[in-house]
DRENVORO-372948 format. One record per residue (C-alpha): x, y, z; residue number from 1. Coordinates in steps of 0.001 Angstrom, whole numbers, plus 500000, padded with zeros to 6 digits. Each point is the difference from the previous one (the first is absolute). Layout:
BEGIN
NODE  x  y  z  k
NODE  X  Y  Z  NUM
...
***
This chain:
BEGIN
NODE  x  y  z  k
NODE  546365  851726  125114  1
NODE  496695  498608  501818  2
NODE  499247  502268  503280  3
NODE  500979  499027  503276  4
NODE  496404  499037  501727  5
NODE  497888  498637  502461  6
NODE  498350  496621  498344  7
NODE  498196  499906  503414  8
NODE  496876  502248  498980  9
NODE  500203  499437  496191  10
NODE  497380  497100  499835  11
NODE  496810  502114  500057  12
NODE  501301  501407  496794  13
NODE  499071  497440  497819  14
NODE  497123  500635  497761  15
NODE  496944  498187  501052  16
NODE  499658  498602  495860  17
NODE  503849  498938  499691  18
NODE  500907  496177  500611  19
NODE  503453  502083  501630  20
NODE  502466  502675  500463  21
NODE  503456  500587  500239  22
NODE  502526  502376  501008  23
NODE  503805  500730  500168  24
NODE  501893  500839  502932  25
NODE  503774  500186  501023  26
NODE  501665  499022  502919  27
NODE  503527  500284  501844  28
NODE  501909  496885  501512  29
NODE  498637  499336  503036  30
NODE  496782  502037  500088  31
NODE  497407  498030  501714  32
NODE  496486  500404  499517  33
NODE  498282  499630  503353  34
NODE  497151  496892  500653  35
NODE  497046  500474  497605  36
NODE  497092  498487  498318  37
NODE  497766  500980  497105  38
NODE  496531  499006  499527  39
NODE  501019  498741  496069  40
NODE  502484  497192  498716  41
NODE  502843  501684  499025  42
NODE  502999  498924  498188  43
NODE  503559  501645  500750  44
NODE  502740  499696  497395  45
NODE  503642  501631  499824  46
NODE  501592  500480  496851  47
NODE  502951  500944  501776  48
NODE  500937  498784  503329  49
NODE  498537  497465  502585  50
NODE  497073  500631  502176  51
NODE  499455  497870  503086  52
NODE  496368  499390  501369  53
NODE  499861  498892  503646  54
NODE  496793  498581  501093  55
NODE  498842  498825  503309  56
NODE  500258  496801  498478  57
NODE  503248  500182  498078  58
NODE  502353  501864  497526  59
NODE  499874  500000  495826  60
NODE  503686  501237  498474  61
NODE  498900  501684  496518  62
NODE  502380  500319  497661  63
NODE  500268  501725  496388  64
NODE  497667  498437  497832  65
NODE  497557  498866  502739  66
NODE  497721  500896  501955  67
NODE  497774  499645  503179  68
NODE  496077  499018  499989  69
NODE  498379  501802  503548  70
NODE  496505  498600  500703  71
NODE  497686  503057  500852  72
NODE  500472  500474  503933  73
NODE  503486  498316  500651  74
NODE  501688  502623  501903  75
NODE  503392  500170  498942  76
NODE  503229  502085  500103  77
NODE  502392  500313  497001  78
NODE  503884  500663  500228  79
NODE  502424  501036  497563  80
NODE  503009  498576  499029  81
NODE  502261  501764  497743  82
NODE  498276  503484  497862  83
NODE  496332  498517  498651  84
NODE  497529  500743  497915  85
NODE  496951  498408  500562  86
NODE  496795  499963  498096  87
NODE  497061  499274  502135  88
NODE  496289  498746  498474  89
NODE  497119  500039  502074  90
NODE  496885  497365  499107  91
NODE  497040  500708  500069  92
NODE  497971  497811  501569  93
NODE  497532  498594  497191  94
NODE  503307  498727  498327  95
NODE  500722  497661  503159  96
NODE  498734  496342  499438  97
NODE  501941  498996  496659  98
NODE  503564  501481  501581  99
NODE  502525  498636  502761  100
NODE  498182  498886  503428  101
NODE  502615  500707  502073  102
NODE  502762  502565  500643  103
NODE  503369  498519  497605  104
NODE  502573  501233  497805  105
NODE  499648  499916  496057  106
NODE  501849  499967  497257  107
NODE  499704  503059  498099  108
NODE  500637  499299  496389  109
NODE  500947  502324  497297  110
NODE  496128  500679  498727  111
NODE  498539  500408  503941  112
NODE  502993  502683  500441  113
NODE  499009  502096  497362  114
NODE  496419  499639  500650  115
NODE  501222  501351  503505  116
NODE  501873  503026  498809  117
NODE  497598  501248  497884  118
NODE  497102  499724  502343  119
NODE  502377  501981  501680  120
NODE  499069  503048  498199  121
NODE  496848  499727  499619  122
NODE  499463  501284  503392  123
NODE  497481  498895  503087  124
NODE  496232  501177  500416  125
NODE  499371  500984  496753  126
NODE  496800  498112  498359  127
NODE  500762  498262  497029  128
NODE  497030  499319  497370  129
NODE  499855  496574  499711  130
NODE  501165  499387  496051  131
NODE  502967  502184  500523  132
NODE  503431  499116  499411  133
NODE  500985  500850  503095  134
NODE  497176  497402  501576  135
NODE  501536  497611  497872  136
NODE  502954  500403  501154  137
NODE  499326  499463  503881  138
NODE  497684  497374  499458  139
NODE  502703  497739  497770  140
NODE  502733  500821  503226  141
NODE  497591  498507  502281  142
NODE  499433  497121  497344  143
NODE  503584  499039  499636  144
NODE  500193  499931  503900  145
NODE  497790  496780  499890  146
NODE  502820  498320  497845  147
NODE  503548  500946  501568  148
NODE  501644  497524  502432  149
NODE  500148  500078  503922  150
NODE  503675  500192  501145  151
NODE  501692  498122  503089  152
NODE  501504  503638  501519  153
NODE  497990  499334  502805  154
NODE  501489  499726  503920  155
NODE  497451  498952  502718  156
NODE  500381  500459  503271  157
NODE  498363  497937  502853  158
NODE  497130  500889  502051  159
NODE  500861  498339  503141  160
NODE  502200  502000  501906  161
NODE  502941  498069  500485  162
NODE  500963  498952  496492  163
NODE  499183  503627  498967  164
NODE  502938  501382  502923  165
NODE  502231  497308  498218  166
NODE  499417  501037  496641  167
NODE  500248  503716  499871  168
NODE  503388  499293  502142  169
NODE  501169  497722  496908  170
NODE  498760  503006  497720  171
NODE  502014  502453  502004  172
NODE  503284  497994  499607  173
NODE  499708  497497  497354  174
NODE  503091  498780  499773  175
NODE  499780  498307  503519  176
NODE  501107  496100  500035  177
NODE  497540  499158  502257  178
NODE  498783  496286  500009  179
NODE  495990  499037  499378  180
NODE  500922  497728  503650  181
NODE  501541  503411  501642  182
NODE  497085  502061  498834  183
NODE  497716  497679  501343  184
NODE  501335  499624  503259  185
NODE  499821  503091  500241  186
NODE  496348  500109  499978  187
NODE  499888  496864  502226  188
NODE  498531  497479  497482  189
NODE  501391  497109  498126  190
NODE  501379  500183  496119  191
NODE  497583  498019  499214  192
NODE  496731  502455  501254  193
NODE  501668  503002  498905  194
NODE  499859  499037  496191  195
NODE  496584  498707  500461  196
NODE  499050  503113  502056  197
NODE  501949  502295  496808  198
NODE  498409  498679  497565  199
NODE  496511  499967  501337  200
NODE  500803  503853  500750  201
NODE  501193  501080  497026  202
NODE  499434  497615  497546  203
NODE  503528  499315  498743  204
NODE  502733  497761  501460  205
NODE  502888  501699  502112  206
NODE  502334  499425  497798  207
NODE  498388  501365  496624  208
NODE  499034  502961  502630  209
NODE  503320  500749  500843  210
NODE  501682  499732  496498  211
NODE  496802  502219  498916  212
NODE  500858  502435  502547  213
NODE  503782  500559  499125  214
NODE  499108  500168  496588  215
NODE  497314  502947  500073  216
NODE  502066  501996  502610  217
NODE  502864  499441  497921  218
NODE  498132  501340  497037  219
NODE  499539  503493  502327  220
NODE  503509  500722  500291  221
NODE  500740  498994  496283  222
NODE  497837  503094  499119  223
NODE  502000  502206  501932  224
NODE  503094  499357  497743  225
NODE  501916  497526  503388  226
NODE  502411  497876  498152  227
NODE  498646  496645  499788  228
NODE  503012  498172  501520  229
NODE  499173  502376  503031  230
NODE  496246  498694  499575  231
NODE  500808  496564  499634  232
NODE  502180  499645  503405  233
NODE  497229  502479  502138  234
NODE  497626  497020  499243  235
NODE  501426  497073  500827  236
NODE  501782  498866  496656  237
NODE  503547  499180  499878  238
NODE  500973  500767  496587  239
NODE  498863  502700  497262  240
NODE  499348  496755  497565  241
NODE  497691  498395  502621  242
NODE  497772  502838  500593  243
NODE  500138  500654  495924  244
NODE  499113  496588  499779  245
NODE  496700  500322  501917  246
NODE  499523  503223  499237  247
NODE  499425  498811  496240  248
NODE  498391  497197  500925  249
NODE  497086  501462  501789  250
NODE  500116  503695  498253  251
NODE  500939  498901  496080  252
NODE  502715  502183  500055  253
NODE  503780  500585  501502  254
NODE  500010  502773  502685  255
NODE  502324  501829  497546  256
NODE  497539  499954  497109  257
NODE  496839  500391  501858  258
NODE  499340  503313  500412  259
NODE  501672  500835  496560  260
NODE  497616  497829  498505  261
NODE  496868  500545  502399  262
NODE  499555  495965  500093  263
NODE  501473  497213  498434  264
NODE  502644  499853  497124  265
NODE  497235  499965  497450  266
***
């Protein structure tokens, strides 16, 4: 079993001649791992479980089988949902300019995962000579990261402080029935300015937003074993076959056979 650490101060461990390292570390439900940054890229992956990165300028949902790109700097908390173990790789900085330019989740195919794990045990701040196997190894992990695919498991959350109130309410109870007109009445505005003043926030139309939203929080409880009929109604669906529906449609996957599968039916 990988120890139960502190990622926090593990980034000056990387040897100065190694394009990365990685470690293991396990984690109840619900531990939190308090605001942080690290001066190197880092990738975090579960193999079990589903990590949630908060931002100040949104939330990533990481399930099995993918896993989240951090630019260096982005200060960032992480909560678990359900048991996880995550496998964390920290950049090093010379590696940067061919690999992701912003923070985003990735696929992690079957190749990049056992890249990961056995990085893994090659431990941090050791120097590695550069024709070894285990230099090799590292450098071909950071060389499939150039290839794998960016993921929509991304939530963002408005700057101005209005629309930001409005959406961590809808977060908080997503199963609320609450009009677009309602909401922005609310806030005093027309329909109208509020989905031009959303989507030059955030980037994303209200609705997409707010289907995006139920799905990734929905994906939280899923991890914690809920049932998904008790899912589907505490976020606004009114049938199991509706929310499976969606759920496939943006995931690849029924909420039944998703974890059991980590992703798709494949």
């Amino acid at each position: 079993m990988a120890a139960f650490l502190d990622t926090t101060h593990y980034q000056d461990l990387i040897a100065a001649n190694a394009p990365c390292g990685a470690l293991a570390i396990d984690y109840p439900h619900g531990h939190v791992i308090a605001p942080h940054r690290h001066p190197h890229a880092q990738l975090l992956y579960a193999i079990e479980g589903v990590l949630c990165v908060e931002t100040a300028d949104g939330r990533w949902v990481v399930p099995p089988t993918r896993g989240v790109w951090l630019q260096p700097d982005v200060e960032h908390l992480v909560r678990m949902r359900g048991d996880v173990k995550m496998r964390t790789v920290f950049i090093n900085t010379p590696e940067l300019p061919n690999l992701p330019q912003q923070s985003c989740v990735l696929d992690i195919p079957p190749l990049l995962r056992e890249l990961i794990v056995s990085a893994v045990g090659l431990g941090l701040g050791v120097e590695l000579p550069p024709d070894s196997r285990a230099w090799h190894l590292l450098r071909l992990l950071v060389l499939e990261l150039r290839s794998v695919p960016v993921l929509p498991l991304y939530l963002p959350l408005p700057a101005e402080p209005g629309l930001r109130g409005m959406c961590e309410a809808l977060m908080a109870e997503p199963d609320q029935a609450i009009s677009v007109a309602q909401l922005a009445e609310r806030l005093s505005i027309a329909t109208r300015t509020f989905h031009r003043r959303f989507l030059a926030d955030t980037g994303m139309r209200f609705g997409h937003w707010r289907q995006q939203a139920r799905l990734l929080l929905a994906l939280e409880q899923l991890a914690r074993g809920d049932k998904v009929i008790d899912v589907a109604l505490a976020h606004g669906y009114t049938s199991q076959s509706a929310f499976a529906a969606m759920f496939r449609k943006h995931f690849g996957s029924v909420p039944s056979r998703f974890f059991r599968n980590g992703a798709g039916d494949a």
